[in-house]
C-alpha positions as CSV (number, residue, x, y, z in Angstrom):
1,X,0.0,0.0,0.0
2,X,1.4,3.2,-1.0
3,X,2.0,5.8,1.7
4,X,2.6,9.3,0.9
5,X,6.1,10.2,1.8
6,X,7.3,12.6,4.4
7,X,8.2,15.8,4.0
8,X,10.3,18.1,5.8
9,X,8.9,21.2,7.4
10,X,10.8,24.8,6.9
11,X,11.5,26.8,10.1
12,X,9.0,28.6,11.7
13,X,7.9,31.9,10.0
14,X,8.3,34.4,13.0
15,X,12.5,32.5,13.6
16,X,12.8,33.7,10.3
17,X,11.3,37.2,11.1
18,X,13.5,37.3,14.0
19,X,16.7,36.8,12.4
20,X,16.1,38.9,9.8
21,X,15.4,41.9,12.2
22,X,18.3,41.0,14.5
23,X,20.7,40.8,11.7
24,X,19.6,44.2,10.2
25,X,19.6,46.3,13.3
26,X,22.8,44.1,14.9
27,X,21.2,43.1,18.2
28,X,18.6,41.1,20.1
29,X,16.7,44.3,21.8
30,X,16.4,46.4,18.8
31,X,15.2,43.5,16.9
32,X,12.5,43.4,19.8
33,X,11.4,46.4,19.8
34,X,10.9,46.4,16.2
35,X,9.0,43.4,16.5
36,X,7.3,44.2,19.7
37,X,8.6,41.2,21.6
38,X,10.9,41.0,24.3
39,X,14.1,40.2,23.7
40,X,13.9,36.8,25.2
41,X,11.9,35.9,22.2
42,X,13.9,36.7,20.1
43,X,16.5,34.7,21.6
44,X,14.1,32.1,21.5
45,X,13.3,32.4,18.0
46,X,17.0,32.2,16.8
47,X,17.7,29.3,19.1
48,X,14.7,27.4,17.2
49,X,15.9,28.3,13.5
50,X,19.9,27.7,14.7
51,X,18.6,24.3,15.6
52,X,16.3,23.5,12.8
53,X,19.6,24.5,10.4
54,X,21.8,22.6,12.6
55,X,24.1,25.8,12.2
56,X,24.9,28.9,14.5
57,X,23.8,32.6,12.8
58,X,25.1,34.3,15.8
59,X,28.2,34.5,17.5
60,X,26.7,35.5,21.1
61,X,29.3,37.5,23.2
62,X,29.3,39.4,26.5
63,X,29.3,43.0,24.7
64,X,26.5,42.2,22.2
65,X,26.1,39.3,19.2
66,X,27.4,39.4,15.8
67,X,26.6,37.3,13.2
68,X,29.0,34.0,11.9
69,X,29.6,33.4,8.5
70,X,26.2,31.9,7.5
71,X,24.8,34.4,8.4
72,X,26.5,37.2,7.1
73,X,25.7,35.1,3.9
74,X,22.3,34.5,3.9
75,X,21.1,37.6,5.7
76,X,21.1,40.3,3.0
77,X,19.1,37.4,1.3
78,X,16.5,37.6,3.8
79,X,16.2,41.3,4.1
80,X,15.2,41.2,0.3
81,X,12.5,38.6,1.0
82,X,11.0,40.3,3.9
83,X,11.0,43.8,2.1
84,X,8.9,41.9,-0.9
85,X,7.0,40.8,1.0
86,X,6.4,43.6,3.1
87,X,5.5,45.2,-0.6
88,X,3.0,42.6,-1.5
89,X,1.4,42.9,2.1
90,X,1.0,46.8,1.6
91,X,-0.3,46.3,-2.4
92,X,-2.9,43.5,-1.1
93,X,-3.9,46.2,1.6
94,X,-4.5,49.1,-0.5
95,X,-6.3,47.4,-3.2
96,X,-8.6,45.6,-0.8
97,X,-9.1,49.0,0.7
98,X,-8.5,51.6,-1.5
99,X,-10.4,54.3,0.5
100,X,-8.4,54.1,3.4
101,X,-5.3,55.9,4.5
102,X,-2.9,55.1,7.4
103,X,-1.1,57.7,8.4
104,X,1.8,57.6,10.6
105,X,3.1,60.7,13.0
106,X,4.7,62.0,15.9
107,X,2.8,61.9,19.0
108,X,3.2,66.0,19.4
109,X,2.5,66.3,15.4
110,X,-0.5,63.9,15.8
111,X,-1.8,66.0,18.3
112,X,-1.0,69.2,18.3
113,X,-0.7,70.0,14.1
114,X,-3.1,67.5,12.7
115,X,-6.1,67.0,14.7
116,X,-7.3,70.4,14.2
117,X,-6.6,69.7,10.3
118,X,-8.4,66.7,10.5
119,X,-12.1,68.0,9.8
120,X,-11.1,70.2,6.9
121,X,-9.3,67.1,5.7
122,X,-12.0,65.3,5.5
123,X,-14.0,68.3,4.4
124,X,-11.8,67.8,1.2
125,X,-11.8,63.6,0.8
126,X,-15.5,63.1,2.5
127,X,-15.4,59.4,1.2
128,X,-12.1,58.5,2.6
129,X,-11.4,56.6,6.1
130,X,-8.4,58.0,7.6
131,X,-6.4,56.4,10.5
132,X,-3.8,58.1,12.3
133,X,-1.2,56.0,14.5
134,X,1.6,57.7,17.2
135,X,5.4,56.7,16.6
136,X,8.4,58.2,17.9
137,X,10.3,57.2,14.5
138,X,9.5,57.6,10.6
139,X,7.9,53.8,10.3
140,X,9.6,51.6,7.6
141,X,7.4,51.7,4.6
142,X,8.4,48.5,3.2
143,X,7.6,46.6,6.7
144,X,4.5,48.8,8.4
145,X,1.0,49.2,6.7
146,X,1.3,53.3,6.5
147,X,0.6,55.2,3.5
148,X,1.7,58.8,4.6
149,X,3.9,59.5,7.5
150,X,4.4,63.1,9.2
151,X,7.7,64.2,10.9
152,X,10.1,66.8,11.9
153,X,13.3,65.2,9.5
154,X,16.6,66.7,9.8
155,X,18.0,68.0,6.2
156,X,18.0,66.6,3.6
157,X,14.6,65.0,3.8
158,X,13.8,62.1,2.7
159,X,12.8,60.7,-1.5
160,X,9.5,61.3,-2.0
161,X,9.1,64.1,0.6
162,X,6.8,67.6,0.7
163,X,8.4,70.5,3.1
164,X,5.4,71.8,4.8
165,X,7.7,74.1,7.2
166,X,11.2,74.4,8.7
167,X,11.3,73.8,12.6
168,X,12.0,76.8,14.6
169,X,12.3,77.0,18.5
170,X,11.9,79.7,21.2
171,X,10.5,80.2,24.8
172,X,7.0,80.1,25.5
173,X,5.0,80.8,28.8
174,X,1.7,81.5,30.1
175,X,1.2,85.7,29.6
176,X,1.7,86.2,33.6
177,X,5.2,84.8,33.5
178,X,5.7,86.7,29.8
179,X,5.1,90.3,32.0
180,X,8.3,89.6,34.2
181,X,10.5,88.2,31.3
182,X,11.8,91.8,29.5
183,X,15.4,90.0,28.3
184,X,16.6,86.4,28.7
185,X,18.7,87.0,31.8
186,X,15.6,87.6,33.4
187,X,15.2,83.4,33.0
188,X,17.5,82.9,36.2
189,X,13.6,83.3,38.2
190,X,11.6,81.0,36.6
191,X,11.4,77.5,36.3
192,X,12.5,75.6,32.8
193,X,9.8,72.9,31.3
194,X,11.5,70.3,29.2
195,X,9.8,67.4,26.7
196,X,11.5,64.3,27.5
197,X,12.1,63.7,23.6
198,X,14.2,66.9,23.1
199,X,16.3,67.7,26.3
200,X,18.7,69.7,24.5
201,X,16.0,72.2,23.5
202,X,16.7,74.7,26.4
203,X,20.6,74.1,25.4
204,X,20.8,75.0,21.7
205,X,18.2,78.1,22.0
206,X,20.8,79.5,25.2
207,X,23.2,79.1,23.4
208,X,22.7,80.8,20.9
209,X,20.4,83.8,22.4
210,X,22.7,84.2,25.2
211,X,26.1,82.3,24.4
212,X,28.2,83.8,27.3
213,X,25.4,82.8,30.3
214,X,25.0,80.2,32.4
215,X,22.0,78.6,33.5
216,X,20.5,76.2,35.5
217,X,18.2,74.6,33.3
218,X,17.1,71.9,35.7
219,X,13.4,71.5,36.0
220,X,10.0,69.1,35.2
221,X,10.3,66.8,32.4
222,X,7.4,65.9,30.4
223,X,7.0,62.4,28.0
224,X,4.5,63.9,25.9
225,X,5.2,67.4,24.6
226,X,0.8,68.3,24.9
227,X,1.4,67.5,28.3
228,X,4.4,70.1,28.8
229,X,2.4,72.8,26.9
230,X,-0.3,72.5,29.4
231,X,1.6,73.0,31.3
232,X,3.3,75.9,30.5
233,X,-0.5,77.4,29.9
234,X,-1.2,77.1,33.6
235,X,1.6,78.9,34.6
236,X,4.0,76.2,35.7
237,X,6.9,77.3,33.7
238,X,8.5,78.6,30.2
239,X,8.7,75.7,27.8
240,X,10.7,76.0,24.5
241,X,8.0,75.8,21.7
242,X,8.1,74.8,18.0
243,X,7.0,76.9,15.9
244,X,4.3,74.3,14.0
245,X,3.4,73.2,17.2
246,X,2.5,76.1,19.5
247,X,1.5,78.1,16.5
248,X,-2.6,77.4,17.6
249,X,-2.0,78.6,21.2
250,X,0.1,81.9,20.6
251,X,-2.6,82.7,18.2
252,X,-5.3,82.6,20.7
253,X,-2.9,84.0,23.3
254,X,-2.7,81.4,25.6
255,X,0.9,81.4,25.3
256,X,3.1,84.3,24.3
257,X,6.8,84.2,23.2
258,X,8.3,86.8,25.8
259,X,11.7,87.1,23.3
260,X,12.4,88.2,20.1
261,X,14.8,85.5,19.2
262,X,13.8,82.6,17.8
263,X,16.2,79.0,16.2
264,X,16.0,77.9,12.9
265,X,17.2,74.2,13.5
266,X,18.5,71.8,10.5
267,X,15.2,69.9,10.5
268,X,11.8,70.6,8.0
269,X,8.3,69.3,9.6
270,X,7.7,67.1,6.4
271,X,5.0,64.8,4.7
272,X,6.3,61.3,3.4
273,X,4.5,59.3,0.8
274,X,5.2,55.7,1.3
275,X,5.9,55.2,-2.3
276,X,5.6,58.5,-3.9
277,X,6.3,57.1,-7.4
278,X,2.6,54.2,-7.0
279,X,0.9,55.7,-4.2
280,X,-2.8,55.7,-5.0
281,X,-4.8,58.6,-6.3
282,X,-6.5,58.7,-2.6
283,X,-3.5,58.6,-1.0
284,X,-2.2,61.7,-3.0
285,X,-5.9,63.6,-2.6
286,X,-4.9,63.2,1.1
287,X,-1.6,64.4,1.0
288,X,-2.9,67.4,-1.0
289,X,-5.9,68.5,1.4
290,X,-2.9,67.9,4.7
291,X,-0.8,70.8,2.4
292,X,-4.0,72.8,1.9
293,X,-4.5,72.6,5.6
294,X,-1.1,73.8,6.0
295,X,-1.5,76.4,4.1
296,X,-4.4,77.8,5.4
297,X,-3.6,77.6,8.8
């Protein structure tokens, strides 16, 4: 009686995943992160393909991994699958959905420059479903299912980028700390707010405004930059703004800029198409309304 014969099964999808993330950013924990595991998972993962090829990908030391011969072999290999694949995944996406756009953001961009553009957004592209998801870093195109990203991007921006504005930083504070605040040696009295993502704010705008002073800058640090700028509307403090950012509340007054001088930095708030050269007619009709919001406001 004839028996079909046995055949060998390939290594587990998500081992493969892991390595390929490992060997690309050149360590366990960033792989993680990227992959939203723990680090001991990845471990795992790599211990499970290593077995199943009966070979070692990593050479595991005390100051960090690096990868053995095989692997340096086969890894640029598998970052070429995974990027197709991670194309395919995001073509399958937008043609099943072809009305919806995922954009991607900084948490302080999400909140404070695009939700108020939102509703004229849609205003423009009534028929279109638009996510918005918070990230601390530009997402990989090729990997992550986002169609648009928004970020401040140091110079020179990105392939398939659209300036919207250049980033510029200054103090900020609540309009009864602004009245005691007539030059910036007048700072040595109040108490400095800082956003936990850009500590060296109060630094680079000292030093250029007031290059022979000294400060002491200590003083409440904030993880989300909405939070700091509440902050620094009840009075807790003078916060250095960004210009895109705390455009909306010096506008209605709620926060005034007590000095003249203000910090071009080296970085452009910018929108990112994930593929400018296919992206989809909705995709682009959203990309145009966010400039027209821009503009406008």
């Amino acid at each position: 009686m004839a028996t079909a014969p046995h055949r060998p099964k390939g290594p587990p999808l998500n081992s493969l995943r892991a390595f390929e993330a490992a060997a690309r950013l050149g360590g366990f924990a960033s792989a993680a992160d990227e992959l939203c595991v723990t680090p001991g998972a990845v471990s795992q993962h790599l211990k499970t393909l290593e077995e199943w090829a009966g070979a070692h990908l990593f050479e595991r030391r005390s100051q960090g991994v690096t990868l053995t011969p095989l692997g340096e072999l086969v890894a640029a290999e598998f970052n070429t699958a995974f990027d197709r694949m991670g194309e395919a995944v995001h073509t399958l996406r937008s043609q099943a959905a072809p009305k919806k756009v995922h954009i991607a953001a900084l948490p302080s961009i999400a909140q404070l420059w695009l939700s108020p553009r939102l509703p004229g957004i849609r205003l423009a592209a009534p028929d279109v479903s638009i996510s918005v998801t918070t990230m601390e870093k530009r997402p990989n195109f090729r990997r992550e299912p986002f169609d648009i990203s928004i970020f401040f991007e140091e110079n020179p921006s990105p392939p398939g980028s659209i300036k919207i504005c250049r980033e510029t930083i200054f103090p900020i504070c609540a309009p009864s700390i602004a009245s005691r605040l007539k030059q910036p040696s007048d700072l040595e009295t109040v108490t400095f707010l800082h956003d936990a993502a850009w500590l060296s704010d109060w630094e680079l705008w000292l030093s250029s405004a007031v290059p022979n002073a000294s400060f002491d800058t200590s003083g409440p640090v904030f993880s989300l930059y909405s939070l700091a700028l509440e902050e620094a509307k009840n009075g807790a403090g003078v916060l250095i703004g960004h210009e895109p950012l705390v455009r909306a509340s010096l506008d209605s007054g709620d926060l005034v800029a007590p000095f003249k001088k203000r910090l071009s930095l080296n970085r452009n708030l910018i929108i990112t198409l994930a593929d400018d050269k296919e992206a989809s007619a909705t995709t682009r009709d959203i990309v145009n309304a966010i400039a027209v919001e821009a503009r406008s406001n």
